[in-house]
KESE-879375 format. One record per residue (C-alpha): residue number from 1; x, y, z. Coordinates in steps of 0.5 Angstrom, whole numbers. Layout:
<recs>
<rec><k>NUM</k><xx>X</xx><yy>Y</yy><zz>Z</zz></rec>
...
</recs>
This chain:
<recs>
<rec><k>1</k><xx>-25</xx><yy>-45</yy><zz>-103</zz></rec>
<rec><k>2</k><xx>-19</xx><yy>-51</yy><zz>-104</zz></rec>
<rec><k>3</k><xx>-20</xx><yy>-58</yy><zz>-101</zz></rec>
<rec><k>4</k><xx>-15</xx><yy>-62</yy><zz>-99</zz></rec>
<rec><k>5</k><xx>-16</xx><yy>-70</yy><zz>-98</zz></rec>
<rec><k>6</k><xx>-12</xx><yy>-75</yy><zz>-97</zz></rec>
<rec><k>7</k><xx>-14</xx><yy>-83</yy><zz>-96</zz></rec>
<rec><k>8</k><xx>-11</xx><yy>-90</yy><zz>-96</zz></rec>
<rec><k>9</k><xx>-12</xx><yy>-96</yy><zz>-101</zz></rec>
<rec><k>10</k><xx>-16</xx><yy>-101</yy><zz>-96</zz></rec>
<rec><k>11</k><xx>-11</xx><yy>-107</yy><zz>-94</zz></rec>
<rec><k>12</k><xx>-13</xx><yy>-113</yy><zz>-97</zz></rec>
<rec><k>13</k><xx>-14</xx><yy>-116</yy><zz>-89</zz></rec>
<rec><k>14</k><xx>-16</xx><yy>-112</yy><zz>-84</zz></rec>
<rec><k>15</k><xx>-12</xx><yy>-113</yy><zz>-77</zz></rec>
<rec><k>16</k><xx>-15</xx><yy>-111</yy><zz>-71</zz></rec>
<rec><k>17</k><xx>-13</xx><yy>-112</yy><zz>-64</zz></rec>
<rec><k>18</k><xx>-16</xx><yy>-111</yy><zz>-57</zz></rec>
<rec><k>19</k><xx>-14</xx><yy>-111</yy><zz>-50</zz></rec>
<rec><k>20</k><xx>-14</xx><yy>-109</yy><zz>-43</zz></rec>
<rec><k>21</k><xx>-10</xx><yy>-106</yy><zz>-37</zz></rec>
<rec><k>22</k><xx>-10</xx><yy>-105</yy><zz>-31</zz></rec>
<rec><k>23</k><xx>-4</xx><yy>-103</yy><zz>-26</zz></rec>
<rec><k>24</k><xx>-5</xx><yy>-104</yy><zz>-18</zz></rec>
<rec><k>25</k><xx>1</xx><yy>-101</yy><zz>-17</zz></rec>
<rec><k>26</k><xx>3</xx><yy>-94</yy><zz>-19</zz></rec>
<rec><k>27</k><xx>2</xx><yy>-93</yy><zz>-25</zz></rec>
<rec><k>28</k><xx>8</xx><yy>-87</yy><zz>-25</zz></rec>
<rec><k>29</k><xx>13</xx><yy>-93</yy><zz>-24</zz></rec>
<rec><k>30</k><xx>11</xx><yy>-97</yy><zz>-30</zz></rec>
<rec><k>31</k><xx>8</xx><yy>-92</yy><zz>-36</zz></rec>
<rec><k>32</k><xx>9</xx><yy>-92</yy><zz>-42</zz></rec>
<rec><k>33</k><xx>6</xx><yy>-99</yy><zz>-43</zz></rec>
<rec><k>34</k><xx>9</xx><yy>-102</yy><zz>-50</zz></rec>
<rec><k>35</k><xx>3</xx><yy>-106</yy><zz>-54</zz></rec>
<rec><k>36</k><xx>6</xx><yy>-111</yy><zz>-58</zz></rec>
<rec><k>37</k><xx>2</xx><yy>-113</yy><zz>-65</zz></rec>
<rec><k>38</k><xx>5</xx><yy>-115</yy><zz>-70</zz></rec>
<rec><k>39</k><xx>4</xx><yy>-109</yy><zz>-74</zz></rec>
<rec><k>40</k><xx>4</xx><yy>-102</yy><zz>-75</zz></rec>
<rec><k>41</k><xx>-2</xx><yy>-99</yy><zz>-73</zz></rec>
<rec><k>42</k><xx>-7</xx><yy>-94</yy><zz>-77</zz></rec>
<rec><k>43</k><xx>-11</xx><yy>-93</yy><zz>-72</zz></rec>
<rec><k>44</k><xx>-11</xx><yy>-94</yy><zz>-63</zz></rec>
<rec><k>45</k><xx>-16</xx><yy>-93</yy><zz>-59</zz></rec>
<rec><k>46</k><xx>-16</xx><yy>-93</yy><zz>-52</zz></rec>
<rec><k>47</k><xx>-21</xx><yy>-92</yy><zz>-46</zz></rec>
<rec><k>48</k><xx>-22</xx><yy>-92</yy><zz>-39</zz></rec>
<rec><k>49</k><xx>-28</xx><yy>-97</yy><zz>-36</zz></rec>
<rec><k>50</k><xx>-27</xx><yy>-95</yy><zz>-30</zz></rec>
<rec><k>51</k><xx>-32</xx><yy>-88</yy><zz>-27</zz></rec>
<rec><k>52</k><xx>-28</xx><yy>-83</yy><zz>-32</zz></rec>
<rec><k>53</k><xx>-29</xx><yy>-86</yy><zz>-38</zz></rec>
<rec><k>54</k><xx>-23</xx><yy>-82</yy><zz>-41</zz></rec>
<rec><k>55</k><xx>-21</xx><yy>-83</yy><zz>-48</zz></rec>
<rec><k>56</k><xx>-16</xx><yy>-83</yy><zz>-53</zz></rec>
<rec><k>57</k><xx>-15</xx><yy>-84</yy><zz>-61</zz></rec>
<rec><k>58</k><xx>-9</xx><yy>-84</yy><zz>-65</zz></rec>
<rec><k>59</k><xx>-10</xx><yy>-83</yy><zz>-73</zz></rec>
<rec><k>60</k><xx>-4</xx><yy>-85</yy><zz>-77</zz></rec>
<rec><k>61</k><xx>-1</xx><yy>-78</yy><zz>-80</zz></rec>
<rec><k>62</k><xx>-1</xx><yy>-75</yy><zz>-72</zz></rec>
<rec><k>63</k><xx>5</xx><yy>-74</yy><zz>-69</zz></rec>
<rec><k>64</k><xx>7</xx><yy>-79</yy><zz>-63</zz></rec>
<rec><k>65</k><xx>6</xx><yy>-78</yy><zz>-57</zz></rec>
<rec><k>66</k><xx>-1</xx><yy>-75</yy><zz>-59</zz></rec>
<rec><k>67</k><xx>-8</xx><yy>-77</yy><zz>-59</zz></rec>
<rec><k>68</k><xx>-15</xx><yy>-74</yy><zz>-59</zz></rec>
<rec><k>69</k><xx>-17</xx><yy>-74</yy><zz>-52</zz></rec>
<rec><k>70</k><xx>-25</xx><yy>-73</yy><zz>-50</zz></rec>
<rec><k>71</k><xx>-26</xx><yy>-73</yy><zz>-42</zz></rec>
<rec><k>72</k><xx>-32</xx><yy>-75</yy><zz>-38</zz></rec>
<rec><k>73</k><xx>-36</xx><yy>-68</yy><zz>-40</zz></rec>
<rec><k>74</k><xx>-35</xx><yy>-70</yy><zz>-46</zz></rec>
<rec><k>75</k><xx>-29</xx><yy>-64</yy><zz>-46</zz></rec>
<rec><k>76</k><xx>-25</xx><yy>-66</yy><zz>-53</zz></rec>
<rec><k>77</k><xx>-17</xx><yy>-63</yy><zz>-54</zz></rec>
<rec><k>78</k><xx>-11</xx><yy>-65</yy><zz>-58</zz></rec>
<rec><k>79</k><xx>-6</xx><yy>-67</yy><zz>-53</zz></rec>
<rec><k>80</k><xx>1</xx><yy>-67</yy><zz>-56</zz></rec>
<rec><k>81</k><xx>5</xx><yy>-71</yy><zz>-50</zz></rec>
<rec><k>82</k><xx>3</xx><yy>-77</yy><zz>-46</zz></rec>
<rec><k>83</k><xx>-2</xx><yy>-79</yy><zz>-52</zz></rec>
<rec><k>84</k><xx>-1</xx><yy>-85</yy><zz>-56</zz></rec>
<rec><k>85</k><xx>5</xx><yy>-87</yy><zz>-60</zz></rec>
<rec><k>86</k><xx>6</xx><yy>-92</yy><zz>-66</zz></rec>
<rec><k>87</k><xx>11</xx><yy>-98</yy><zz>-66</zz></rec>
<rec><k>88</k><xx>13</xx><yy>-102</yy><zz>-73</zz></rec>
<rec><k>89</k><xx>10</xx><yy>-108</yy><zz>-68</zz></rec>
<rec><k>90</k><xx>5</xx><yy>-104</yy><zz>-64</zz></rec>
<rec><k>91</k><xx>4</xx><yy>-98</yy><zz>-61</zz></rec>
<rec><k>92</k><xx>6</xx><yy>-94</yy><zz>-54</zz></rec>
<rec><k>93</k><xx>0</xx><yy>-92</yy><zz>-49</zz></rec>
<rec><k>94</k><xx>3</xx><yy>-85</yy><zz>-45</zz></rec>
<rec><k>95</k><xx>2</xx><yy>-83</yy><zz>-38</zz></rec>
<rec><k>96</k><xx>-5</xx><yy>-78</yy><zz>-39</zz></rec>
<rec><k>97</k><xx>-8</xx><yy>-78</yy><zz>-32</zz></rec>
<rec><k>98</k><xx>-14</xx><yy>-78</yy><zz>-34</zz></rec>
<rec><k>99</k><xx>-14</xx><yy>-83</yy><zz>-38</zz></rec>
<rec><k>100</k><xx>-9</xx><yy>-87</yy><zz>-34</zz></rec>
<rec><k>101</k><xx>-11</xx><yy>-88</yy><zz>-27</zz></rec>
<rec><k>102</k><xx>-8</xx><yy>-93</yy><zz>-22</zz></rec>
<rec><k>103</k><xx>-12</xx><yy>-99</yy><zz>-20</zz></rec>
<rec><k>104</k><xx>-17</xx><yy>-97</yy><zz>-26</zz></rec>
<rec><k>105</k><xx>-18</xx><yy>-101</yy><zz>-33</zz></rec>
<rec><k>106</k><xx>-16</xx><yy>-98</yy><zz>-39</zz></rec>
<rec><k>107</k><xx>-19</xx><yy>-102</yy><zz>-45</zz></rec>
<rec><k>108</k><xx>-15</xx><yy>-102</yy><zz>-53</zz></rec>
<rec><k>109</k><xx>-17</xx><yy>-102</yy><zz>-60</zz></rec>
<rec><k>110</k><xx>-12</xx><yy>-102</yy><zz>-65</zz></rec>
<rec><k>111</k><xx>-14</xx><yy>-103</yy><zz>-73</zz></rec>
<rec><k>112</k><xx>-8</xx><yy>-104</yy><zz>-78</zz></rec>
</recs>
């Protein structure tokens, strides 16, 4: 049996980054939402605190517009479109209905 792994040196600091966002509008009309960090992202984790309790986690070397998506009954996929994608200064949030639901607070974590 053959093992691959790769890993990165630990950053001299660690950059993290949190936040929330909450649309009372359509929320249709204004995802994708751009978070700015001043820094790429290694790591984002955004959450739904609302009764979905939706999540989605991007690890760097996913594809943009990817994420780890695990729902309430704890159902984890990989979803290819809508997820999360990294910036040179932050990260864009996709349109997931699930995890994005207008008038409901979705909270973030970025590590970089």
């Amino acid at each position: 049996m053959a093992v691959t792994e790769s890993a990165k040196a630990p950053l001299n600091t660690l950059r993290m980054a949190t936040g929330r966002i909450i649309d009372t509008g359509t929320v249709a009309s204004t995802f994708p939402v751009d978070v700015e960090l001043g820094f790429t992202p290694r790591y984002v984790r955004v959450i739904n605190l609302a009764a979905s309790s939706a999540q989605m986690e991007w690890f760097e070397g996913m594809s943009d517009a990817n994420a780890w998506k695990t729902t309430v009954d704890g159902t984890a996929s990989l979803i290819t479109s809508l997820g999360i994608t990294p910036t040179a200064t932050g990260f864009t949030i996709g349109l997931d209905t699930d995890v994005i639901v207008t008038s409901e607070q979705v909270a973030w974590m970025a590590l970089g």
